[in-house]
C-alpha positions in Angstrom: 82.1 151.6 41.3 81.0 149.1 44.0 83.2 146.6 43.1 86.0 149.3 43.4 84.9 149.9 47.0 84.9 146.2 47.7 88.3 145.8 46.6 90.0 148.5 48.2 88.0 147.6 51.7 89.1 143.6 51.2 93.1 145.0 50.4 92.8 147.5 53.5 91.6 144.7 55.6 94.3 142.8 54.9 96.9 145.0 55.5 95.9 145.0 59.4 95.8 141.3 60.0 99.0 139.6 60.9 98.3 136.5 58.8 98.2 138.0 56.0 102.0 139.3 56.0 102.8 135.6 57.8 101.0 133.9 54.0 102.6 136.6 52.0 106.6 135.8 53.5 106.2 132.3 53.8 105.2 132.3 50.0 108.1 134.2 49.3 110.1 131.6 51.6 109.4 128.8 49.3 109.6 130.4 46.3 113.7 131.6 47.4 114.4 128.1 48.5 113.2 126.5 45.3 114.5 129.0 43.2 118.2 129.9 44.4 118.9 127.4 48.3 117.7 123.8 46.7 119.6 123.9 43.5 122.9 125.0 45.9 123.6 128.6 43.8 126.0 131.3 45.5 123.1 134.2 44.8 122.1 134.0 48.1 125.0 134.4 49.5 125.7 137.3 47.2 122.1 139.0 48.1 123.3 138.5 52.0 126.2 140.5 51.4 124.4 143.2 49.4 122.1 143.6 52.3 124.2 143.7 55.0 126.1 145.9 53.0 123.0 148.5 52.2 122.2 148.4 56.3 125.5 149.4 57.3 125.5 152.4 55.0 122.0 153.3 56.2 123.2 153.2 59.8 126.3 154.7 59.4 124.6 157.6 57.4 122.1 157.8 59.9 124.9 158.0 62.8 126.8 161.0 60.9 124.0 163.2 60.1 122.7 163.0 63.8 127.0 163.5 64.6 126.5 166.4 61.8 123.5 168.0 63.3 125.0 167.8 67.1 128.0 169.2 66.2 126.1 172.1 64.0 123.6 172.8 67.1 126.9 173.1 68.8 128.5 176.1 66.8 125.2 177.9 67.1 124.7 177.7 70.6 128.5 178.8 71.0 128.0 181.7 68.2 124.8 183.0 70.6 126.5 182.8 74.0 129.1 184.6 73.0 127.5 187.0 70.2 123.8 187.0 71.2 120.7 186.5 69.2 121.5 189.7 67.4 118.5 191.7 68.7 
């Protein structure tokens, strides 16, 4: 059971120091360039297009739901000014 503790203290206190995101990207930063950039493949390209893909629809999601909501609030509010709150 101590050893449990231990572990989950040592993994929470790395999750609050900046160096340890910094080791864990720059590993992943070698391992991409050896693996799919130094040979010269196109799956980098491909991911690159994937993700800018994903964001857009994420953002533009985002921007028509908040255009959705607005435009909702807005009914309402008209429906009560000219109805009232029906008390």
């Amino acid at each position: 059971m101590e050893s449990v503790k231990a572990a989950a203290s040592f993994a929470a206190s790395n999750l609050t120091k900046p160096s340890y995101y910094k080791q864990q990207f720059e590993g992943f930063a070698k391992y991409y360039y050896w693996k799919y950039i130094r040979p010269g493949s196109i799956k980098p390209l491909a991911h690159l297009m994937v993700l800018t893909g994903c964001v857009g629809y994420a953002v533009e999601w985002y921007a028509l739901g908040q255009h959705h909501v607005a435009h909702k609030k807005a009914i309402v509010d008209k429906a009560l000014a000219e109805h009232g709150h029906g008390h």
